[in-house]
C-alpha positions in Angstrom: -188.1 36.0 -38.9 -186.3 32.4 -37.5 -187.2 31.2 -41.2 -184.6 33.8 -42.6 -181.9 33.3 -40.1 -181.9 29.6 -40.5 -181.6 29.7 -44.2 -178.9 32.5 -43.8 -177.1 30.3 -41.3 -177.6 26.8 -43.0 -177.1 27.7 -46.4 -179.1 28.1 -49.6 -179.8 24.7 -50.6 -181.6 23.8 -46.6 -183.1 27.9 -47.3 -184.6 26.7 -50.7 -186.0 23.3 -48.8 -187.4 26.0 -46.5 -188.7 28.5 -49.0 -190.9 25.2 -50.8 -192.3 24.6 -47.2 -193.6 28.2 -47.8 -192.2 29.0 -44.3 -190.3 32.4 -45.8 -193.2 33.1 -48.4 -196.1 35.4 -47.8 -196.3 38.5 -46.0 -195.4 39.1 -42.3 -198.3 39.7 -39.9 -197.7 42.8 -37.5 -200.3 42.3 -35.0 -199.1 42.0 -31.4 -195.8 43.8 -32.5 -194.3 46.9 -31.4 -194.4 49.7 -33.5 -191.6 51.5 -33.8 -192.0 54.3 -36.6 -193.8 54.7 -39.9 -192.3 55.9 -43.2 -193.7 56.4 -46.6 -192.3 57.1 -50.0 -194.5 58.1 -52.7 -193.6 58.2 -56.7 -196.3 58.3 -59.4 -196.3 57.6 -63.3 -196.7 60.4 -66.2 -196.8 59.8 -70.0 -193.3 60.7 -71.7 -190.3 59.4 -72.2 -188.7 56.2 -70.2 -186.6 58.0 -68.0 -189.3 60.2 -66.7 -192.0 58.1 -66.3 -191.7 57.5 -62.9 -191.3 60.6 -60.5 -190.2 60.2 -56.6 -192.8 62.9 -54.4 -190.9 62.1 -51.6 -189.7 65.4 -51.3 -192.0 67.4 -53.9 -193.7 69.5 -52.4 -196.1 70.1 -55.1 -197.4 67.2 -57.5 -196.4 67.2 -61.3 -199.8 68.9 -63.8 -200.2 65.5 -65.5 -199.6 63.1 -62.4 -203.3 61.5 -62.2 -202.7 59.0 -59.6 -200.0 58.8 -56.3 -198.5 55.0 -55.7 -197.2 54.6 -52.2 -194.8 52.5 -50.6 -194.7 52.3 -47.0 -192.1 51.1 -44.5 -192.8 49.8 -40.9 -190.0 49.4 -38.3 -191.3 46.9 -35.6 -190.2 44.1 -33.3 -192.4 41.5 -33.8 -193.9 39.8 -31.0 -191.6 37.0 -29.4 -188.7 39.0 -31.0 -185.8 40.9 -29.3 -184.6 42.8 -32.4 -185.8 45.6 -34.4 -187.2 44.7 -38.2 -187.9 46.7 -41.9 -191.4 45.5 -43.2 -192.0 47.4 -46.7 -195.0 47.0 -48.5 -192.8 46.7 -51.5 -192.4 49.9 -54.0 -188.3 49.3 -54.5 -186.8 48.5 -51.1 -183.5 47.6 -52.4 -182.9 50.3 -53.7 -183.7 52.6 -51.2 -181.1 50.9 -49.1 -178.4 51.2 -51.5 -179.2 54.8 -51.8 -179.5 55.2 -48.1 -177.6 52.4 -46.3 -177.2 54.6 -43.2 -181.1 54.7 -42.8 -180.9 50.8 -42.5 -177.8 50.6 -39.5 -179.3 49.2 -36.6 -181.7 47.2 -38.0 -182.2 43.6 -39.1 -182.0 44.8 -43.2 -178.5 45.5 -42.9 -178.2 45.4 -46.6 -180.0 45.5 -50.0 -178.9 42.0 -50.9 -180.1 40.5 -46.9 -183.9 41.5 -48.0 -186.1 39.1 -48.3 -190.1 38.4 -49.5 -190.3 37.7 -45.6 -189.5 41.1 -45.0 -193.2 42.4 -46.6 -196.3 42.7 -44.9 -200.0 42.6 -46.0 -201.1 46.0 -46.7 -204.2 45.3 -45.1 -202.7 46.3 -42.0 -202.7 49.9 -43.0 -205.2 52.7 -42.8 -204.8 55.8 -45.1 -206.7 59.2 -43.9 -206.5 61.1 -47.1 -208.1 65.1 -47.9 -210.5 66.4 -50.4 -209.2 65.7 -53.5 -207.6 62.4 -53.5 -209.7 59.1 -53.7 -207.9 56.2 -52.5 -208.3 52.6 -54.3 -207.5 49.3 -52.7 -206.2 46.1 -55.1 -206.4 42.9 -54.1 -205.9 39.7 -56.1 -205.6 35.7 -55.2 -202.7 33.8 -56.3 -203.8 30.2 -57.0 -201.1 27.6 -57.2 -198.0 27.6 -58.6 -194.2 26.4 -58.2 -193.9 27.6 -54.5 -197.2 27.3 -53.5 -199.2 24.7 -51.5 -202.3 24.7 -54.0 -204.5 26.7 -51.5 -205.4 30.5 -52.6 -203.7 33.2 -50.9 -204.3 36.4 -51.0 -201.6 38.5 -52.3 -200.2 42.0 -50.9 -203.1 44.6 -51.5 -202.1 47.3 -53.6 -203.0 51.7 -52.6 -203.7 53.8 -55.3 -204.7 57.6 -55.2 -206.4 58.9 -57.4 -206.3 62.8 -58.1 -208.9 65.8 -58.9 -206.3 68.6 -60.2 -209.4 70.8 -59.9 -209.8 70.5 -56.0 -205.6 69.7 -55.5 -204.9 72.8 -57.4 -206.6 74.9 -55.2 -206.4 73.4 -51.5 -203.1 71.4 -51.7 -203.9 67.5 -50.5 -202.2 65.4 -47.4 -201.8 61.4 -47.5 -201.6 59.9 -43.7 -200.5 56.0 -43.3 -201.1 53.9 -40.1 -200.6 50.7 -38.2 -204.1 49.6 -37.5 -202.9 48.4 -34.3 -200.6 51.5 -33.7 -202.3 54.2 -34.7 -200.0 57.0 -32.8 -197.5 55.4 -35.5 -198.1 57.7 -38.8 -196.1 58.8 -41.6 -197.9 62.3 -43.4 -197.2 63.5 -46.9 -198.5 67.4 -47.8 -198.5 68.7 -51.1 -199.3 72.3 -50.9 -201.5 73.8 -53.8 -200.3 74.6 -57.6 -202.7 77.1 -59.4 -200.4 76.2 -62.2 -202.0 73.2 -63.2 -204.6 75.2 -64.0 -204.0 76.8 -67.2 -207.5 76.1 -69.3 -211.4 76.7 -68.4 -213.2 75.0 -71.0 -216.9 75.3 -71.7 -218.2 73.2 -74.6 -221.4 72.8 -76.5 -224.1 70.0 -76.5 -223.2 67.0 -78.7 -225.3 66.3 -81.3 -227.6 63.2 -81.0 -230.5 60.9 -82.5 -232.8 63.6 -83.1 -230.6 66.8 -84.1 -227.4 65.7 -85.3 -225.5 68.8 -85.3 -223.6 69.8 -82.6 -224.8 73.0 -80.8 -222.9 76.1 -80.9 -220.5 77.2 -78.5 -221.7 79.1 -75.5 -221.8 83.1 -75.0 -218.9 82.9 -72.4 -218.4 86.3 -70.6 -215.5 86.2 -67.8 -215.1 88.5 -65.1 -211.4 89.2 -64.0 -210.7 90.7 -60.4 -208.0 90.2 -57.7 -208.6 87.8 -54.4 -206.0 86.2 -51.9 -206.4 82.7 -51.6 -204.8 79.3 -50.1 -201.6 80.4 -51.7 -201.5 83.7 -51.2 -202.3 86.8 -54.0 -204.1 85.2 -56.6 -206.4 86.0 -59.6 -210.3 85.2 -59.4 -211.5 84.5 -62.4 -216.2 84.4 -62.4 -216.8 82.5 -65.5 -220.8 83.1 -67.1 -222.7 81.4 -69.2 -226.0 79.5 -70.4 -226.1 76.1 -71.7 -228.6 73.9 -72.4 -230.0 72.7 -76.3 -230.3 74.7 -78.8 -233.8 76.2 -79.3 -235.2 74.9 -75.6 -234.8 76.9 -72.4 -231.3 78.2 -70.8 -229.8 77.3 -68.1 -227.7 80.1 -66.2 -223.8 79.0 -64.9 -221.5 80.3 -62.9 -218.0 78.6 -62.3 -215.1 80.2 -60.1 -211.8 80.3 -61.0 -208.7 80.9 -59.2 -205.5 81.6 -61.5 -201.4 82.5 -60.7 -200.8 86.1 -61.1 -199.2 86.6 -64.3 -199.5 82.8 -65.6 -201.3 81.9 -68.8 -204.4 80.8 -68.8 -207.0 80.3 -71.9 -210.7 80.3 -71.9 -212.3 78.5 -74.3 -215.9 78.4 -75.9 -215.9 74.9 -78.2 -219.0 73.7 -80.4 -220.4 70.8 -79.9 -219.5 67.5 -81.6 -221.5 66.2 -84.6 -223.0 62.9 -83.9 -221.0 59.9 -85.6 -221.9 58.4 -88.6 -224.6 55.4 -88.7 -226.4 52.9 -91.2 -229.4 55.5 -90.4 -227.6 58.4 -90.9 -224.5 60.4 -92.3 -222.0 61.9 -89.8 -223.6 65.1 -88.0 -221.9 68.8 -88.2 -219.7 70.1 -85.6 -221.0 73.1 -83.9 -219.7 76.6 -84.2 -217.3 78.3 -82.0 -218.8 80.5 -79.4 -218.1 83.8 -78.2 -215.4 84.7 -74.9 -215.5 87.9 -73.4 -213.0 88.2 -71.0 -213.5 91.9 -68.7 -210.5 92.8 -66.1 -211.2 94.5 -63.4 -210.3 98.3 -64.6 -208.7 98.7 -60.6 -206.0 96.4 -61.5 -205.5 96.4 -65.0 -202.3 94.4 -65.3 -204.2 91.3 -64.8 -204.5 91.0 -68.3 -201.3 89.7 -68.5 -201.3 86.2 -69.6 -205.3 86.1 -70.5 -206.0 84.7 -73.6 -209.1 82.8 -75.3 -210.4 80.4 -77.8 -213.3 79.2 -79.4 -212.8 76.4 -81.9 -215.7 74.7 -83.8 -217.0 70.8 -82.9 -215.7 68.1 -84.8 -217.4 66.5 -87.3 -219.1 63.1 -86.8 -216.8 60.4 -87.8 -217.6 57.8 -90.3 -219.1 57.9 -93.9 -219.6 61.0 -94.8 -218.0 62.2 -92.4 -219.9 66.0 -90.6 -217.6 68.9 -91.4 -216.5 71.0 -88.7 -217.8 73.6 -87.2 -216.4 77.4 -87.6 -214.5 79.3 -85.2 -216.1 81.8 -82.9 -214.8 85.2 -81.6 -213.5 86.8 -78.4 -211.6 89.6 -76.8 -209.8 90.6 -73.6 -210.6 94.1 -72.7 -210.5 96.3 -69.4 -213.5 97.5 -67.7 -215.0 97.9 -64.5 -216.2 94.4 -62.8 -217.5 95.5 -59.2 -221.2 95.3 -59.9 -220.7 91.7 -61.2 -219.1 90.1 -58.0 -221.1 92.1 -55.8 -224.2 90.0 -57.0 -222.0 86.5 -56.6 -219.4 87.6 -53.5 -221.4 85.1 -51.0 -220.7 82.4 -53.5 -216.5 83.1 -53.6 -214.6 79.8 -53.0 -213.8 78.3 -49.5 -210.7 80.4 -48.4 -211.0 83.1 -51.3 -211.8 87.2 -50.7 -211.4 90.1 -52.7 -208.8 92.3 -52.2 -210.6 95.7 -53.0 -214.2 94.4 -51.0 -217.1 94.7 -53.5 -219.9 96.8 -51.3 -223.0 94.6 -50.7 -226.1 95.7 -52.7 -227.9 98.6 -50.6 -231.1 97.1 -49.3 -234.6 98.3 -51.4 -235.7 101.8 -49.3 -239.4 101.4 -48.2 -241.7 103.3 -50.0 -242.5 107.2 -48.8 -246.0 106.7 -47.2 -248.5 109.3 -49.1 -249.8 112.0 -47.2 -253.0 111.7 -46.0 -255.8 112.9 -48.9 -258.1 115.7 -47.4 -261.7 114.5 -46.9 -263.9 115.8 -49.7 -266.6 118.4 -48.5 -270.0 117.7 -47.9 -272.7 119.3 -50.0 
């Protein structure tokens, strides 16, 4: 940090001579120094308009439906070693302007205002460690910067970028939790929860094989038959959806599915039954047809009968194959949403439920086979 109070104290033109030395470029290395605290302010990007591209999850406590990835940046308060004063090292992510928002968060420190931070003031990401739940994959960037105006000629590795990627499916039902670190401070963390949001479920989709080389057509849509009961879950009261079916080609063998799940009571939610795809158009061949719709049967449990409520279902045709002639689509298929009585179903499955998932009205287990009644012993025939 002597780099930036010289070139405050000089002035700009001795701080530029500086700054071409490289002596207030690159990122700050924090080993030996003492940790003081960890922060971290996450914001991701979602299609839309400009102004809501970007959205601060600071203090969400749920993530957005059609956020796919979480950008972090972190902040470490630390007096380096051979220093007497508390520092702000950011990884970067809009410092300035999370002083101007919150000046009072920076009194006491060396950053005492937007306009006093500094490149200096960074650190190489490479001294954090993220611990991160099911459901978020974390990705590392790192990239060389070769040359240029301020630089000696040698290559220097540039501030790593975190990315984290999302699975709706597995946040949607368990809620995910983002922990940053100092390497060498590890009792120094910051921790982000996002508790779970059933609402980003709102479609179970089940589609039919694409067509290919040797049958061009796609194949129909699957028999779909869903089996509606009510659970409590992560969240609380929830809806437990048991979603059938077979797929596999059409004419060869089945193969048997069975797919949870777990819906907001009362929220809309659609289950859909597509047709395969036609395969696309070739020099050896015209564009395939699109498969027909399938068939959904959606069955609520006749003990609570107002689950209904928001159920709906699809089952469009495949699309054509593109190109030449291009494959005409396939037809729609049917469906329905009745009530009717669902025990026997999840008895057969109940072992599979979910991690955290259980029925609210238990489903008895299947009685056990009863022996068979030994036969009474057959008299012994006479002698003649």
């Amino acid at each position: 940090m002597l780099c930036r109070n010289l070139a405050t104290t000089v002035g700009s033109s001795l701080g530029f001579v500086l700054l071409l030395s490289g002596c207030a470029s690159g990122p700050v290395s924090l080993s030996g120094a003492k940790v003081t605290d960890v922060r971290m302010y996450a914001y991701t990007g979602r299609p839309g308009a400009p102004a809501d591209v970007s959205v601060d999850l600071t203090k969400a406590d749920q993530v957005p439906c059609d956020a796919t990835e979480i950008n972090l940046a972190v902040e470490v308060r630390a007096v380096l070693a051979g220093a007497t004063r508390e520092e702000v090292f950011s990884s970067g992510g809009g410092m300035k302007e999370r002083i101007k928002a919150n000046p009072g968060d920076y009194k006491g420190v060396a950053i005492g205002s937007p306009y006093d931070y500094e490149q200096s003031h960074t650190f190489d990401m490479r001294a954090l460690d993220f611990q991160v739940s099911d459901g978020i994959t974390l990705e590392r960037h790192g990239k060389t910067n070769s040359g240029g105006m301020y630089s000696s000629g040698s290559d220097e590795l540039e501030l790593e970028q975190v990315k984290f990627r999302l699975d709706h499916k597995k946040a949607a039902l368990t809620g995910f939790e983002i922990i940053a670190f100092v390497k060498d401070a590890p009792d120094k963390k910051a921790t982000r929860t996002w508790k779970p949001n059933l609402s980003c479920n709102q479609k179970t989709l089940v589609i039919g094989g694409a067509g290919d080389l040797e049958h061009t057509s796609g194949d129909p849509g699957p028999i779909v038959t869903v089996y509606v009961t009510k659970a409590t879950g992560p969240t609380g009261e929830t809806v437990l959806a048991m979603v059938e079916y077979a797929e596999g080609p059409e004419g060869a063998p089945k193969t048997q599915r069975t797919q949870f799940v777990l819906l907001p009571v009362g929220g809309p939610h659609v289950f859909v039954s597509q047709g395969g795809n036609g395969v696309d158009e070739s020099s050896a061949r015209p564009g395939g047809k699109g498969g027909a719709g399938g068939t959904v049967q959606i069955l609520v449990d006749d003990r609570h009968p107002d689950l209904q409520t928001g159920l709906s279902w699809e089952a469009p045709g495949g699309r054509g194959g593109r190109g030449g002639p291009d494959g005409p689509p396939g037809s729609p298929g049917q469906g329905g949403v009745k009530v009717a009585g669902v025990k026997k179903a999840f008895g057969k499955k109940v072992a599979d439920l979910p991690k955290g998932v259980t029925l609210v009205d238990p489903v008895e287990a299947p009685e056990p086979p009863k022996p068979p009644r030994p036969e009474p012993p057959k008299p012994p025939k006479p002698k003649k």
